[in-house]
N, C-alpha and C positions, 0 to 999 in steps of 0.2 A: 577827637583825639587830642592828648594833651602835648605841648611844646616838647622838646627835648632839652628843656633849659635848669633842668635840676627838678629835687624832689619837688609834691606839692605841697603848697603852703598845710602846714599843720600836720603832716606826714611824721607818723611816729618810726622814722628811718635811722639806725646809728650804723656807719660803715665803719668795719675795723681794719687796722693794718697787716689783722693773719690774712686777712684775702688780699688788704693792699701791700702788702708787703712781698706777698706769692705772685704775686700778679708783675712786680718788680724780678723776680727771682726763678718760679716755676716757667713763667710764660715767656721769659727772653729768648730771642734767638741769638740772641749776645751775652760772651761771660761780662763781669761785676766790669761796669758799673749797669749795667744794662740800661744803657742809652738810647734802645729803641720802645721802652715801658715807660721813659718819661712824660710823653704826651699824654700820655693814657691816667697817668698817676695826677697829672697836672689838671687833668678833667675829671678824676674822682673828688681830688682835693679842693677844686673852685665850686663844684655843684653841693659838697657836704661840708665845707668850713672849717676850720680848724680845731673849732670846739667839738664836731662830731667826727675825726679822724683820730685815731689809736694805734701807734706804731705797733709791732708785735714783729718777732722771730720767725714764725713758720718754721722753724729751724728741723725738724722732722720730716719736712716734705721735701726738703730743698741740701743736704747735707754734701753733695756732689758739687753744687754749686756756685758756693761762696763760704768762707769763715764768722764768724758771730760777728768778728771786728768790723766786716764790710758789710754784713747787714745794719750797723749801726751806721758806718759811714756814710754809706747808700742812702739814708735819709739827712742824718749831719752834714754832707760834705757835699754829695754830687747834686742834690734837687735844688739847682740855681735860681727856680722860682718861690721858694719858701724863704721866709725871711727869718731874722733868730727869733723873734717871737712865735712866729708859725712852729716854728722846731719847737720850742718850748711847749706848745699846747700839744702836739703831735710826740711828742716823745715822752709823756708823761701827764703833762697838766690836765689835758682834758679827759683821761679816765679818771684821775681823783675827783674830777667835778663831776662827773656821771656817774662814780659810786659814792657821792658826798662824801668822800673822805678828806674833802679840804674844803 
């Protein structure tokens, strides 16, 4: 049985932010900022790195929930463990580097 200390070396795994971002938004038992999907988000984000996390909307699944603005902020504002660079690869940088478009 393997650790539970993230993927395995050479693991072709990309997590994106429709599931971690729903997982912020769908799965709270708290409104915005959902303060109780932090832990959770902060252990998706340290086991897959910032080059393989992809912010993303879910905005569809979740419309009852929160406004597009606090979806942005929710990862801008409230995820005191992301640093500006992390935000930078998570809000954008690191899908243009996974579709080569930068």
């Amino acid at each position: 049985m393997r650790a539970k200390s993230g993927p395995r070396p050479g693991a072709n795994t990309i997590t994106g932010t429709p599931a971690f971002s729903a997982a912020g938004q769908n799965q709270s038992a708290e409104p915005y900022p959902f303060a109780d999907m932090t832990p959770h988000l902060k252990r998706v984000f340290e086991a897959f790195g910032r080059e393989r996390c992809y912010w993303g909307t879910d905005m569809t699944n979740s419309f009852a929930k929160c406004t597009y603005g606090q979806r942005v902020t929710h990862f801008t504002e409230t995820l005191d463990f992301l640093t500006e660079e992390d935000k930078d690869w998570v809000m954008g940088r690191a899908i243009l580097k996974r579709l080569n478009w930068a």
